[in-house]
C-alpha positions as CSV (number, residue, x, y, z in Angstrom):
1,X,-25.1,163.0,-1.3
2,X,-22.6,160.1,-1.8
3,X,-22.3,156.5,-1.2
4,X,-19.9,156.3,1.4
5,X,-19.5,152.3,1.9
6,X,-20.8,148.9,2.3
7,X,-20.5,146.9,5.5
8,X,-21.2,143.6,5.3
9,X,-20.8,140.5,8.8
10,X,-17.4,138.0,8.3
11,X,-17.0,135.5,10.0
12,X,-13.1,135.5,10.4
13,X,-11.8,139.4,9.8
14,X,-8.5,138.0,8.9
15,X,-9.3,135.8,6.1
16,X,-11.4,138.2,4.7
17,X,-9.0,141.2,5.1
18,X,-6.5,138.3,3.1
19,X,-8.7,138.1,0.6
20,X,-10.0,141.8,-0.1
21,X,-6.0,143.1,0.3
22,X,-3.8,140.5,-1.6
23,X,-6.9,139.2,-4.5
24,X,-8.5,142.4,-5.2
25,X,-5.7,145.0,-3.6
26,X,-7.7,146.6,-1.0
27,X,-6.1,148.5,1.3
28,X,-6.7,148.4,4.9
29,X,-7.9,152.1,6.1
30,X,-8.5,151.7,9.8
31,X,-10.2,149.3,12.3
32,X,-12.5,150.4,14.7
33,X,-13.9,148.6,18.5
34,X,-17.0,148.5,19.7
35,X,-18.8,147.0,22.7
36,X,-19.7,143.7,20.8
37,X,-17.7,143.8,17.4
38,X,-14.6,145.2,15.9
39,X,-14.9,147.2,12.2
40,X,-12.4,147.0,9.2
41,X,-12.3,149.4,6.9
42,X,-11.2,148.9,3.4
43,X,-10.8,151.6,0.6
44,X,-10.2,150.4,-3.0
45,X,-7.0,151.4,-5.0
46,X,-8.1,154.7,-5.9
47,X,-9.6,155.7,-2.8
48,X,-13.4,155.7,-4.4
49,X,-15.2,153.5,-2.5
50,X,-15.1,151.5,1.1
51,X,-15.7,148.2,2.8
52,X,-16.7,147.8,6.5
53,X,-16.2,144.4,7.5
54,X,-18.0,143.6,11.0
55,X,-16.3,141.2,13.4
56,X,-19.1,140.4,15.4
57,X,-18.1,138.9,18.9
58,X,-20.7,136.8,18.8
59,X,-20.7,135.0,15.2
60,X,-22.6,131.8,14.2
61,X,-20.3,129.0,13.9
62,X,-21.4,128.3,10.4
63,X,-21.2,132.1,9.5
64,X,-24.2,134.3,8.5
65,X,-27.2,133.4,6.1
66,X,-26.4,135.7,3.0
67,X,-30.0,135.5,2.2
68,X,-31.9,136.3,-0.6
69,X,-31.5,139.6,-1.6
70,X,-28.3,140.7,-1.5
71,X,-26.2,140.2,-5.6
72,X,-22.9,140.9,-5.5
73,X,-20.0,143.1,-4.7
74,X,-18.3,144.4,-8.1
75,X,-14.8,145.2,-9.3
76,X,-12.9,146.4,-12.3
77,X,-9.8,144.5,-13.3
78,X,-7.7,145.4,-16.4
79,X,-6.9,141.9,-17.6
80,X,-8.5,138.5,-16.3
81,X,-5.9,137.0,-17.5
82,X,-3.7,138.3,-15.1
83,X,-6.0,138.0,-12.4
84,X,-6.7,134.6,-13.3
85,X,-2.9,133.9,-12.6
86,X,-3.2,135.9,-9.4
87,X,-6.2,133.9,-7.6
88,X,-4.5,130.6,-8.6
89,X,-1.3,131.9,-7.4
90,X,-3.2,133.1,-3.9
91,X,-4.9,129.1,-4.0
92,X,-8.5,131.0,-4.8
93,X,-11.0,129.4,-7.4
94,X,-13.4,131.0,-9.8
95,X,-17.5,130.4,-9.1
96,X,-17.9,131.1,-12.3
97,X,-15.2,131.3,-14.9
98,X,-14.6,134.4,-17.6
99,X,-16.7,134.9,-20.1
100,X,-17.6,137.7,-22.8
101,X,-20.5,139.1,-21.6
102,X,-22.0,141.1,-24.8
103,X,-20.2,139.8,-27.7
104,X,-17.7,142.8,-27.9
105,X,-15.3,142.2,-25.6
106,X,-16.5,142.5,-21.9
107,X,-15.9,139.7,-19.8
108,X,-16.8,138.9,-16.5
109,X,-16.4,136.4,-13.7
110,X,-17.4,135.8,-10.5
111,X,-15.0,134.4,-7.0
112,X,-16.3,134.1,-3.5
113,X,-15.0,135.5,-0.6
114,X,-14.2,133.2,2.5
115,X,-18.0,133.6,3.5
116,X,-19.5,132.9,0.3
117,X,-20.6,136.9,-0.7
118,X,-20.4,136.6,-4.4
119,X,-17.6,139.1,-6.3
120,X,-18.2,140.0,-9.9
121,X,-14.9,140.9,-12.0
122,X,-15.1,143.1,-14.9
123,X,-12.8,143.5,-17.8
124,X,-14.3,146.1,-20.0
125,X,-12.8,146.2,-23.6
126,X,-11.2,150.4,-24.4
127,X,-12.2,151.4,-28.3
């Protein structure tokens, strides 16, 4: 059995698809219509693992309540350096800026996307 992907409710499919496609190079697969919402699918750079964002015809103005119990969506990136330079670039700002997570080397930071679902980024240090 394998994880085959996440979905999770946007408010506006465009911005998000902005966001997952130029920030964190998602690709989009396919979309999909239903009777009362339209589905993106997103797979990641190597083809590994997908996002279903759900256009709901009938979204809250303010967006969806994230609640409680969902974390965080996470990503590998080779430099945050260079990612760094990218979100600024894109006009994207950090929730919580890069830092070395265990003393040797990992870092990690954390964006949001356009409806507030929290992305971790991880740069893991090679030996």
């Amino acid at each position: 059995m394998k994880l085959l992907h996440t979905m999770i409710r946007v408010k506006n499919a465009q911005d998000s698809i902005k966001f997952y496609t130029q920030l964190l190079n998602m690709k989009l697969d396919h979309q999909k219509r239903l009777d009362d919402c339209t589905l993106y699918f997103l797979n990641d750079e190597e083809g590994n693992v997908q996002l279903e964002l759900t256009e709901n015809d009938e979204t809250p103005v303010d967006g969806y309540n994230l609640g409680s119990g969902f974390g965080h969506l996470a990503f590998s990136v080779e430099s945050l350096d260079e990612f760094t330079k990218k979100l600024n670039d894109l006009g994207y700002k950090y929730l919580y800026e890069p830092f070395d997570l265990n003393g040797k080397g990992t870092k990690i930071a954390f964006v949001q996307d356009p409806d507030g679902y929290e992305i971790e980024l991880i740069e893991k240090v090679v030996w």
